[in-house]
C-alpha positions as CSV (number, residue, x, y, z in Angstrom):
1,X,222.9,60.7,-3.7
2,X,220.7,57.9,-6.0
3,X,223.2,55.4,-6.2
4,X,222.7,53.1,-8.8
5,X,226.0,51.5,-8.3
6,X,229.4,51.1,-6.5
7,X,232.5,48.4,-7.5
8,X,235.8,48.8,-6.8
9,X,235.9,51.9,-5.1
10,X,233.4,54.0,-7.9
11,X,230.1,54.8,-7.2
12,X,227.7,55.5,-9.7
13,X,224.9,58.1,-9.3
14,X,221.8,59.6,-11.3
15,X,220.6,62.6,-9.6
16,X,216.5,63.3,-10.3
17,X,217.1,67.5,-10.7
18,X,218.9,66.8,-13.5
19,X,218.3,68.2,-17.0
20,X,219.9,68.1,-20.3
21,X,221.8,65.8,-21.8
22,X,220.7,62.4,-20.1
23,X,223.8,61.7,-18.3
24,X,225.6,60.1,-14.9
25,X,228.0,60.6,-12.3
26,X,230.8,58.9,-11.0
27,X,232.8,59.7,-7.6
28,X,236.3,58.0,-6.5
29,X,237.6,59.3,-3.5
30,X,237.0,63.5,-3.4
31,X,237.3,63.4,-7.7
32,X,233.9,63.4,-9.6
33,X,233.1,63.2,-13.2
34,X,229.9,63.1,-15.5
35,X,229.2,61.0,-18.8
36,X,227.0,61.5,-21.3
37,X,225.3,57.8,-21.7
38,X,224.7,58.3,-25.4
39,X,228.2,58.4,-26.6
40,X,229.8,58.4,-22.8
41,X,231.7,61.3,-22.9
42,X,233.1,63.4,-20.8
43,X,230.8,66.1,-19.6
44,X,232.4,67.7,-16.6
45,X,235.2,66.2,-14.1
46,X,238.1,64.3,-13.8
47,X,239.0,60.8,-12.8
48,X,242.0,59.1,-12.7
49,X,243.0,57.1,-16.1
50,X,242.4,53.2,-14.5
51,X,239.4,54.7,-13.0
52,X,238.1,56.4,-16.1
53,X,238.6,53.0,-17.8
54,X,236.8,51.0,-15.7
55,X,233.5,53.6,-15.5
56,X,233.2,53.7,-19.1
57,X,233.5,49.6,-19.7
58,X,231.1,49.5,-16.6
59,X,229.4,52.2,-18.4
60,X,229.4,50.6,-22.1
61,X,228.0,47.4,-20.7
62,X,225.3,48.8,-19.0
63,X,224.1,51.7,-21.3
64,X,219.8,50.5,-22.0
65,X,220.2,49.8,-18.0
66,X,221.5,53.9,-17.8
67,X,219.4,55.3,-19.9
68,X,216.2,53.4,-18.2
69,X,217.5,55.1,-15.2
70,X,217.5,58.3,-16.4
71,X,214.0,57.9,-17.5
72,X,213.1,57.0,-14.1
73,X,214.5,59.7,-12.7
74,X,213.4,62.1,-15.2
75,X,209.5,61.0,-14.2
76,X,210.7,61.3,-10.2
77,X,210.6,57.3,-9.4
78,X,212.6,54.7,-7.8
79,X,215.7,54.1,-9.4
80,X,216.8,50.2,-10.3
81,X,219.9,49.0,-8.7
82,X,222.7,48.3,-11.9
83,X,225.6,45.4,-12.1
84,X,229.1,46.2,-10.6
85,X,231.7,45.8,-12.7
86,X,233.4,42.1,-11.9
């Protein structure tokens, strides 16, 4: 898994076979979710509610950082290592 990040438990992931919607994913424990990075929705998933809350402040901080990401992995490169959340 590209892991781009990991705090408290969460790591954060952008996979390069992805397609559509430029997006990541989150895992805590054995529960996974995606998020659009546009508007950070949900895409697919669940996570608990303190967990959800602290992927989408990491996630609203961090957004240009995502979406370069997702270029990245769009044109098959390296990935760049993002922030945890403090």
């Amino acid at each position: 898994m590209p892991e781009i990040s990991r705090f408290l438990g969460i790591v954060i992931a952008i996979y390069w076979k992805e397609h559509g919607v430029p997006h990541f994913h989150a895992k805590y424990g054995s529960q996974r979710a995606s998020f659009a990075i546009d508007d950070l929705r949900l895409l697919e998933g669940a996570l608990p509610p303190r967990v959800m809350g602290l992927v989408l402040e990491w996630a609203t901080l961090h957004r240009e950082e995502l979406m370069e990401d997702w270029r990245l992995a769009m044109d098959k490169k390296p990935l760049r290592p993002i922030e945890p959340l403090a």
